[in-house]
C-alpha positions as CSV (number, residue, x, y, z in Angstrom):
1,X,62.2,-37.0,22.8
2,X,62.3,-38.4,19.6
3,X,64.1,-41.4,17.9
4,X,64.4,-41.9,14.7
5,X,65.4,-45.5,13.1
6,X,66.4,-46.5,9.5
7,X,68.4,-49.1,7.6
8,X,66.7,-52.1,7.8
9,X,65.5,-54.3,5.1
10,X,65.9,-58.1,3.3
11,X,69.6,-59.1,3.4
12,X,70.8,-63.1,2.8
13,X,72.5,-65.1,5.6
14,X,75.8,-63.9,5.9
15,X,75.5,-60.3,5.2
16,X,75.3,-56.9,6.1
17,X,73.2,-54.2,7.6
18,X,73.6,-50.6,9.3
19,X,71.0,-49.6,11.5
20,X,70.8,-45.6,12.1
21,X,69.0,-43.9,14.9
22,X,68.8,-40.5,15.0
23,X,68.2,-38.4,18.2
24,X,66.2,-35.3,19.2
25,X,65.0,-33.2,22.4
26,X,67.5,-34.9,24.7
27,X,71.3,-34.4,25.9
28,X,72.1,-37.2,23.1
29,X,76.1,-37.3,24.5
30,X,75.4,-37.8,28.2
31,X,73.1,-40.7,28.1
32,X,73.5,-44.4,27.4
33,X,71.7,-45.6,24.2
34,X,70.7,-48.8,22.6
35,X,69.1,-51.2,20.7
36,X,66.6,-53.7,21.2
37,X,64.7,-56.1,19.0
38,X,61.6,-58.4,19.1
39,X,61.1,-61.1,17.0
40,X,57.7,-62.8,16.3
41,X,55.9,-63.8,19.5
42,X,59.1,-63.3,21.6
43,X,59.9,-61.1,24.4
44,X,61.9,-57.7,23.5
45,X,65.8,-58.3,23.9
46,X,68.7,-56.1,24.6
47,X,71.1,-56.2,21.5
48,X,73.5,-53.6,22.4
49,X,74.0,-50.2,24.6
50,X,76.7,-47.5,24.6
51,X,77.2,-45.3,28.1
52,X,78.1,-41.3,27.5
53,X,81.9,-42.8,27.5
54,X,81.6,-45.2,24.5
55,X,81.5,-48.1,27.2
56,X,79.6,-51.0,25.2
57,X,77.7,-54.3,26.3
58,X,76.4,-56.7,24.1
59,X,74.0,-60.0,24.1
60,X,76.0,-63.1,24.1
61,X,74.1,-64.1,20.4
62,X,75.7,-61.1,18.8
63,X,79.2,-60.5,20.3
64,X,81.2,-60.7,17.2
65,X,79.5,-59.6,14.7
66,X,77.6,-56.8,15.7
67,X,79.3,-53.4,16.6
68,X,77.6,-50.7,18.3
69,X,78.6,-47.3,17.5
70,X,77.8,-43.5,18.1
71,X,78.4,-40.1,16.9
72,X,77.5,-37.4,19.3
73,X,77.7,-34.7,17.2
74,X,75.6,-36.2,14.5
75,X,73.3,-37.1,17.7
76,X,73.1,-40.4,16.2
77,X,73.3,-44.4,17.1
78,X,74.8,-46.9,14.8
79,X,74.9,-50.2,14.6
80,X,76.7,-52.4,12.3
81,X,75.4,-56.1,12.4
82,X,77.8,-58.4,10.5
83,X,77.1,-62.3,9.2
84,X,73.6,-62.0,9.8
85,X,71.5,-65.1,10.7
86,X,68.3,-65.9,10.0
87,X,67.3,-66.1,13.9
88,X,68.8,-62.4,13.8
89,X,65.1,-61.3,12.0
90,X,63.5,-58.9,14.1
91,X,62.4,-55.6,14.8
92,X,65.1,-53.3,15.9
93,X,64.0,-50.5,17.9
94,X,66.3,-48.0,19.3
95,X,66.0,-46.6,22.9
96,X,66.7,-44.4,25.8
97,X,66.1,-44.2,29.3
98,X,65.1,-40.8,30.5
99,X,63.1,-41.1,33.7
100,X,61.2,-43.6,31.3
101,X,61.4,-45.9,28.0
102,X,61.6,-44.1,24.8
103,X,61.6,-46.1,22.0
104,X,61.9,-45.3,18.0
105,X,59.5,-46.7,15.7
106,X,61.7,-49.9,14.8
107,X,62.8,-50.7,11.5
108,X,62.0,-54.4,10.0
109,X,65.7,-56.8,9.5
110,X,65.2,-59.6,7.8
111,X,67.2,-62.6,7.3
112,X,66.6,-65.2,4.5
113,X,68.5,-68.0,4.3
């Protein structure tokens, strides 16, 4: 299994990123994928997940202005994260559940204000 992550970078308060994972050695349309980010000396944290169905759950810190998205065809994750905050820096990793954790190799958002 492997996930690959891109998109992040150095965006002002208020703006815009798309976060693209891209999936490999697994059934990407039947499972439920996500995102996750850890922020310096805090715990990883559920952003977002999407089930095989395109059924979508977000943390309460980012309903609104984060959409989760995916293209099974394209095997690949999306996420579209909207007026950014500064508390919104992390690393985003993306991530399956497959009998274990897999996680990509996170990409860097920051936020300046």
């Amino acid at each position: 299994v492997q996930l690959q992550a891109s998109g992040g970078g150095l965006v002002q308060a208020g703006g815009s990123l798309r976060l693209s994972c891209a999936a490999s050695g697994i059934n990407f349309s039947l499972n439920t994928v996500g995102w996750y980010r850890q922020a310096p000396e805090k715990d990883r944290e559920l952003v977002a997940n999407i089930t095989s169905n395109h059924i979508t759950n977000y943390a309460d810190s980012v309903k609104g202005r984060f959409t989760i998205s995916r293209d099974n065809r394209k095997r690949t994750l999306y996420l579209q994260m909207n007026s950014l905050y500064p508390e919104d820096t992390a690393v985003y990793y993306c991530h399956v559940y497959l009998r274990r954790n897999y996680w990509g190799q996170g990409t860097l958002v920051t936020v300046s204000s």
